[in-house]
N, C-alpha and C positions, 0 to 999 in steps of 0.2 A: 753378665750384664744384658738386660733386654732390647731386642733390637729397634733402633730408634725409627718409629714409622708414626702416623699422624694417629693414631690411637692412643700411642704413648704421649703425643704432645696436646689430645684432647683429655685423656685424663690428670697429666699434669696442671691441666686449666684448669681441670673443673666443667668442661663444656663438651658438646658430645662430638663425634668425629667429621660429620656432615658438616661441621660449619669450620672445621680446620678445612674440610679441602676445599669449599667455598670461599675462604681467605685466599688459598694459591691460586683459584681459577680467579679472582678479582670480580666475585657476585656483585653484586649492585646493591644489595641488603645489609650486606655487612659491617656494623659499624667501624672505622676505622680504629679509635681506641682498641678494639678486639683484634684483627686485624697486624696493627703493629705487634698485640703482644704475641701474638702466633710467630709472627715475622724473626720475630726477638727471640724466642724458646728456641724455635728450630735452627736458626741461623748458629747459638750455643751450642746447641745438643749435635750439630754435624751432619741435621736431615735437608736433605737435597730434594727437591723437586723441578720434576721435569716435564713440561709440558707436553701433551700430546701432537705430533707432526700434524699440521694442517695439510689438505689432499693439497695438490699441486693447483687445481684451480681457484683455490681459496688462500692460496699464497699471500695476493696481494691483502688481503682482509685479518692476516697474520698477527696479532699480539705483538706491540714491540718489547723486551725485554728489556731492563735496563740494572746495573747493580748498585748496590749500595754495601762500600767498605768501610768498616768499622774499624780505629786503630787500637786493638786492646794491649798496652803491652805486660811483658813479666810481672813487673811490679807494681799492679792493679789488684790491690785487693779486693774489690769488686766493682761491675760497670756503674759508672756514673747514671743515675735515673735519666739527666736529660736526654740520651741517645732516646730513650720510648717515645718523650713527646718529639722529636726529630723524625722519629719514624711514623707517630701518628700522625705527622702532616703530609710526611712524606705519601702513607699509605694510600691517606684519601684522595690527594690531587694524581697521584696515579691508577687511581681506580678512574676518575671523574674524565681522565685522557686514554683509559683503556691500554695503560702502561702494567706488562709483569714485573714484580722486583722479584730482586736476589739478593739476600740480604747477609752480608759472609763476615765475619770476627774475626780477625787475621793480626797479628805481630806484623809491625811497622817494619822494622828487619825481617823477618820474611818476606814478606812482600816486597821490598825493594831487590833484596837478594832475587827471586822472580824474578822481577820486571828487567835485571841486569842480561837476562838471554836473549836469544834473539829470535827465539819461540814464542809462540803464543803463551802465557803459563798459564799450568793446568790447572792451577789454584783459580781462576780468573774467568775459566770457563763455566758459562751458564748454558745447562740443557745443551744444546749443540756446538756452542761456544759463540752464537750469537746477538752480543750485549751491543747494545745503538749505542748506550753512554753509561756515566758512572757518579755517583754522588759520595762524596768521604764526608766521614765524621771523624772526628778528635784527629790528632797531629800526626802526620807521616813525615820524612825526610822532604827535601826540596828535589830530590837527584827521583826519588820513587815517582814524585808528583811528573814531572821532566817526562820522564819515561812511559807515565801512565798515559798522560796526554796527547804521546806521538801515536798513539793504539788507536783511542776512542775518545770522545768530546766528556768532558768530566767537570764538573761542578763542586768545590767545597763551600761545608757550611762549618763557620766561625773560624773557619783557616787562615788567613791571607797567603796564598806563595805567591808573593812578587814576581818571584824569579820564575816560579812552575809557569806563569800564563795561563793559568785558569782561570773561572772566575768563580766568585768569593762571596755567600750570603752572609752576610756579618752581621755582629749589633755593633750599635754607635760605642763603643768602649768610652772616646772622651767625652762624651755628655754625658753620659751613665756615671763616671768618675769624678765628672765635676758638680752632678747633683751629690754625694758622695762628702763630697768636700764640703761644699756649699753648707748642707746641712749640719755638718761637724761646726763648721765656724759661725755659723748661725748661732749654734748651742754654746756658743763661747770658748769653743777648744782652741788653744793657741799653738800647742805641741801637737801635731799630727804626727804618727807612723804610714811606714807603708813596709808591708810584708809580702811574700808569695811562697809556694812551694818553688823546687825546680825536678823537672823532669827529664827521660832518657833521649823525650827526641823534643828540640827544641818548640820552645811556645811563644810566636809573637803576639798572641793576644795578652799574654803578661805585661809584655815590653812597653804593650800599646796604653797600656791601664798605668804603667808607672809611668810611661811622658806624659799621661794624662794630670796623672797626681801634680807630680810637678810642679806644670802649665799650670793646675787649679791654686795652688801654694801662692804663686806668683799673683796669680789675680785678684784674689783675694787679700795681698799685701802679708802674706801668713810668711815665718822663715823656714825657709828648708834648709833642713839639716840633714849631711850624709851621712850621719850615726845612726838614723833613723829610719833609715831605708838597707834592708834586711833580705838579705836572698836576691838582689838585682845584678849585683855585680859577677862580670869572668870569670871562672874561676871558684865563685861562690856556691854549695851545695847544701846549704844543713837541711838536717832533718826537723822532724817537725817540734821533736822534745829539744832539741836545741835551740829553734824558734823563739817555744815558750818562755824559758828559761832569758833568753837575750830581752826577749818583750816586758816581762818579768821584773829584771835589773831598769829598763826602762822605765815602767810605771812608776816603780818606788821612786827612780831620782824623777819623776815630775810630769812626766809623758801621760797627759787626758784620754790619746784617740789613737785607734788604728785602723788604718784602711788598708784590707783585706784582700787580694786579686779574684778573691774567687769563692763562693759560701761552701764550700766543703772544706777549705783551709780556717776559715773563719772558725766555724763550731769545732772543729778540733781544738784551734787555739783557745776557746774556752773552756774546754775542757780540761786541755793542760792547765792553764791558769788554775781553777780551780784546785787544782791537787798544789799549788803554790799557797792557798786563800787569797787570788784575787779575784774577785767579786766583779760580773759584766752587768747591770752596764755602773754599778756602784763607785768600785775604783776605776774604771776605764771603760771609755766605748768603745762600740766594734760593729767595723758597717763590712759588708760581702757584696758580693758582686754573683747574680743567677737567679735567685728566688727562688729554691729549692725548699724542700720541706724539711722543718729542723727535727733533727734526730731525735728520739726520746729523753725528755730530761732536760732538752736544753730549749734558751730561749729562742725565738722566733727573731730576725738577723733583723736590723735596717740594711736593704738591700736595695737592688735592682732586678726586678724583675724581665728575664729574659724571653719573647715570645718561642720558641723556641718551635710550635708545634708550627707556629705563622712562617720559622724560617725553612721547615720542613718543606710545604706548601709552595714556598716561592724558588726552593733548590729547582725541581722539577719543573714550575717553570723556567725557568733560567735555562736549564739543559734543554729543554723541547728547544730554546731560540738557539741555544749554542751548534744544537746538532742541527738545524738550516741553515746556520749560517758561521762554518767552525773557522773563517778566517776573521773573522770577524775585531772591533776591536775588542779587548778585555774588560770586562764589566765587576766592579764591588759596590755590589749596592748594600747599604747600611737600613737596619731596623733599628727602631727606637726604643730603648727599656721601659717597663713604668719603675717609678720609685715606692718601694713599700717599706712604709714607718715601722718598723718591730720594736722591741723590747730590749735591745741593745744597745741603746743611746739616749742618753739623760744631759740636760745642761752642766757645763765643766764645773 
């Protein structure tokens, strides 16, 4: 196996090697789009870089470093694309504040296992092992979060830990939901669903999207049925061909709509459907939640789109305030989705 150095991750691109290590020194030229994807390959591929020591009198004029943990766990058949635009917002307003990342892919269980010592872990170390703060993406435990935060001033984006004490760039999950909704009853659907995967380490933004659902059932004067909500409950795990199949018996006894937690659950469930012949948005509609690009073959979601590169951009701000002022109170500031009409929803 060839040894992983920025050659390897400039030929991997397609770009030549001058502008990969112009990405870790944080050039000023460099577009961020480019930038994240470098960020992205090497943090995969287990390429490490290390800054050169500044002389002792250039100390204070020092690069602050700062990392960015990624939750990938086992059972990721491959990374969700929005971590890129996370990082291309990321990468730019860290270039713009003359911030180095470290951008590391780690197992949620690992990483907590770490953080359980009372070592620095060496997983966590950057360059000399000195990270100002920390930005997460996708779900950790609440006990890792706890722990990460007694270290160094840490920021998640579309997390909430309540309990962790960090603070949380988020989207508005219940406007996002209730446009969602709105627009289903709009179209005349009377029978809504609501679906979700579940995962190895818990997801309150799921949580947050079905009291959203709900709430919007209710406003709308719509009835909510708990036969129809699929994957929310203790206890509850199916998988996705189980899903389909339940969604499936649903349609046929009468069920118009379903509301999806997430657009990569979405398009699978039409796909399953499909090998059923049920027909999107013919027999049934189906709205998602992210605004993601739809797979080949399939139609394009009514969703929400999520800014995701905007919430990139404002982690980093968040963290520069957090690390001035780390007693500070806890802050979740919410971004607002747009709504994009797709190809998946027709009148009941």
């Amino acid at each position: 196996m060839p040894k992983v150095n920025q050659q390897l991750i400039a030929d991997k691109l397609n770009i030549c090697r001058t502008t990969v290590s112009r990405c870790f020194s944080n050039h000023p030229k460099i577009n961020p789009e480019t930038r994240a994807k470098v960020l992205e390959l090497a943090a995969q591929m287990g390429y490490r870089y290390t800054a050169q020591r500044a002389p002792r009198d250039a100390a204070k004029n020092q690069t602050k470093e700062i990392g960015v943990l990624i939750g990938v766990r086992p059972d990721m058949a491959e990374l969700p694309v929005t971590s890129q635009y996370m990082l291309k917002g990321i990468s730019e307003r860290a270039a713009a504040q003359d911030l180095s990342l470290d951008v590391r892919y780690i197992d949620p269980a690992e990483l907590d296992e770490m953080l359980q010592t009372s070592r620095t872990p060496k997983g966590l170390r950057a360059g000399n092992g000195n990270w100002k703060g920390a930005i997460t993406i996708f779900p950790f435990t609440t006990d890792t979060i706890v722990n990460l935060s007694r270290r160094i001033s840490a920021v998640s984006i579309a997390e909430d830990y309540s309990q962790g004490g960090i603070d949380c760039i988020d989207v508005d999950h219940h406007a996002g939901i209730y446009e969602m909704v709105s627009h289903l009853a709009a179209l005349g659907h009377q029978r809504i669903g609501f679906l979700s995967w579940r995962y190895s380490v818990e997801s309150p933004w799921m949580f947050r999207r079905f009291g959203a659902y709900v709430e919007s059932l209710f406003r709308h004067g719509l009835e909510f049925d708990p036969d129809l909500c699929l994957n929310v409950r203790k206890g509850e795990n199916f998988d996705p061909d189980h899903l389909a199949k339940s969604v499936g018996k649903k349609v046929r006894e009468g069920v118009t709509a379903w509301v999806c937690a997430a657009d990569h659950q979405a398009y699978q469930l039409i796909a399953d459907l499909k090998k059923q012949a049920i027909r999107v948005p013919e027999d049934c509609s189906i709205t998602g939640f992210d605004g993601i690009e739809p797979p080949p073959g399939l139609p394009r979601l009514t969703s929400i789109k999520v800014p995701f590169e905007e919430m990139g951009v404002s982690s980093v701000i968040r963290l520069l305030e957090r690390m001035k002022n780390p007693a500070g109170h806890r802050r979740h500031n919410l971004v607002e989705g747009r709504v994009v009409i797709g190809q998946t929803t027709v009148p009941a």
